[in-house]
C-alpha positions in Angstrom: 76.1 52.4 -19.6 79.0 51.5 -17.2 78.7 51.4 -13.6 81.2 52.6 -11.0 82.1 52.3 -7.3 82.1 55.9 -7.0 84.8 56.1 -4.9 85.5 58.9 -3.0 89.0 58.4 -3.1 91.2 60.8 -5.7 94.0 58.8 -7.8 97.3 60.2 -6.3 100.8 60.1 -8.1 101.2 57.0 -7.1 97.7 55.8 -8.1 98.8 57.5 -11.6 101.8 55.1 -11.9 100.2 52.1 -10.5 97.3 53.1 -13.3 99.8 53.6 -16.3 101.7 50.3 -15.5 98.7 48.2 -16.2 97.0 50.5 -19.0 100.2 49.7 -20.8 99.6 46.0 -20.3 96.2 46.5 -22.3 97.4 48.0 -25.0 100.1 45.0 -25.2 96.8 42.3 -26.1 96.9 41.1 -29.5 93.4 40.3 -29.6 90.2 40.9 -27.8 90.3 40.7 -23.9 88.2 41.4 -21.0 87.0 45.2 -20.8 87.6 46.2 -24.4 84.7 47.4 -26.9 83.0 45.7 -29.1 80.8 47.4 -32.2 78.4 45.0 -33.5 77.3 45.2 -37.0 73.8 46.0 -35.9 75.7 49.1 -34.3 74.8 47.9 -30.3 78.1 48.4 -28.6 79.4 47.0 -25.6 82.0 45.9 -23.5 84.1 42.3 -23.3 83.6 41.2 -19.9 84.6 37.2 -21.0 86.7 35.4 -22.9 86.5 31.9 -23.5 89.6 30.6 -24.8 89.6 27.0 -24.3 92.3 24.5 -26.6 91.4 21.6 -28.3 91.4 18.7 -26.1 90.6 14.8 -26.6 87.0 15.5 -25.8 86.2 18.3 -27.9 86.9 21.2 -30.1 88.9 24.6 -29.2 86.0 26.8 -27.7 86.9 30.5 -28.9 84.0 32.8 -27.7 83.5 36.4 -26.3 80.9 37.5 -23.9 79.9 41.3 -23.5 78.0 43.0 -21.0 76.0 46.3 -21.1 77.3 47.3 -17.8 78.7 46.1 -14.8 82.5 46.9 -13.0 86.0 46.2 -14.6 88.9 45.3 -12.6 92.2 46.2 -13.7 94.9 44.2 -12.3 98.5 43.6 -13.2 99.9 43.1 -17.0 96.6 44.3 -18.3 94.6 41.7 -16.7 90.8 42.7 -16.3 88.1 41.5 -14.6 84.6 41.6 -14.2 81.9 41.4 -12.3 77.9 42.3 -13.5 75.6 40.1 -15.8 76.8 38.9 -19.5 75.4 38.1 -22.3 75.3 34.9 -24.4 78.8 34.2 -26.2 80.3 35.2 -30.2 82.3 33.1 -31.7 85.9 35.2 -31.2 86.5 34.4 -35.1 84.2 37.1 -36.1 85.7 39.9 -34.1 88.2 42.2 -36.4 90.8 45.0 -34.8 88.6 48.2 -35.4 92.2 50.4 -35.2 91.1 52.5 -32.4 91.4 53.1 -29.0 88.7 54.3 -26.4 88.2 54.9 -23.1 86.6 52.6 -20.4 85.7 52.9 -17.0 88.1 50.4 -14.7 88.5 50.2 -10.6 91.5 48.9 -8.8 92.8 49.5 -5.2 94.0 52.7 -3.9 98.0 52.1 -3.3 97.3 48.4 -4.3 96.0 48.2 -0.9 93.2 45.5 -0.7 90.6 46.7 1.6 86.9 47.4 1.7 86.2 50.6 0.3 89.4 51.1 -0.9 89.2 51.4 -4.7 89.9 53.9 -6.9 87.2 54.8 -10.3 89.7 55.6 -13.9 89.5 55.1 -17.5 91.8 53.9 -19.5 92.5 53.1 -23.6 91.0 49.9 -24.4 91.1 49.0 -27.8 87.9 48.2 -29.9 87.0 45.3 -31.9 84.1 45.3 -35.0 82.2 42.0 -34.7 80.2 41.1 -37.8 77.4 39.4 -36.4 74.6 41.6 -34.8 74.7 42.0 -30.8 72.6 39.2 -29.2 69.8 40.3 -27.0 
């Protein structure tokens, strides 16, 4: 389901603590972000890969929706931030996602020694948490 870099490059300690710091950022979110799971009632589960969290303005209404991907590549930058890059698919309206109360683990990539070069990123898994959406998966 996921796709990796398959990097050739093993996480060193260093790696590890550059890893923990921002898993613990993810498990800081409060709701749904960018890499975490989503079980749909239709039971098709997938990955965030967007979120669209956009106030009210003058000009319209607050736009609150979620868009998962069946595969692709998750970035994992600093404070739990997470990217990604790989097709989506349509939006759900974020108000009919609910904390599921668990924890799995999802394939992420970020730069060996926080080093930004070509080739240079490192393959993990970390907790992300997962979120039960009531509508059925689109398609």
């Amino acid at each position: 389901m996921e796709t990796t870099m398959h990097s050739t490059i093993e996480l060193d300690e260093r790696d590890e603590q550059i890893k923990a710091r921002r898993a613990a950022g993810v498990l800081r979110r409060i709701k749904p972000g960018v890499g975490d799971w989503v079980v749909f009632a239709d039971g098709v589960e997938r990955r965030v890969s967007h979120v669209w969290d956009w106030p009210a303005d003058a000009e319209g209404p607050a736009i609150y929706s979620i868009q998962t991907s069946d595969g692709g590549s998750w970035h994992m930058g600093e404070d739990g931030a997470v990217s990604f890059s790989g097709s989506l698919h349509a939006g759900v309206p974020g108000e009919t996602f609910s904390d599921a109360g668990e924890l799995r683990l999802g394939g992420v990539w970020f730069f060996h020694h926080d080093y930004w070069t070509a080739g240079g990123g490192v393959d993990t898994q970390v907790d992300f948490w997962v979120w039960r959406c009531s509508l059925p998966a689109n398609r």
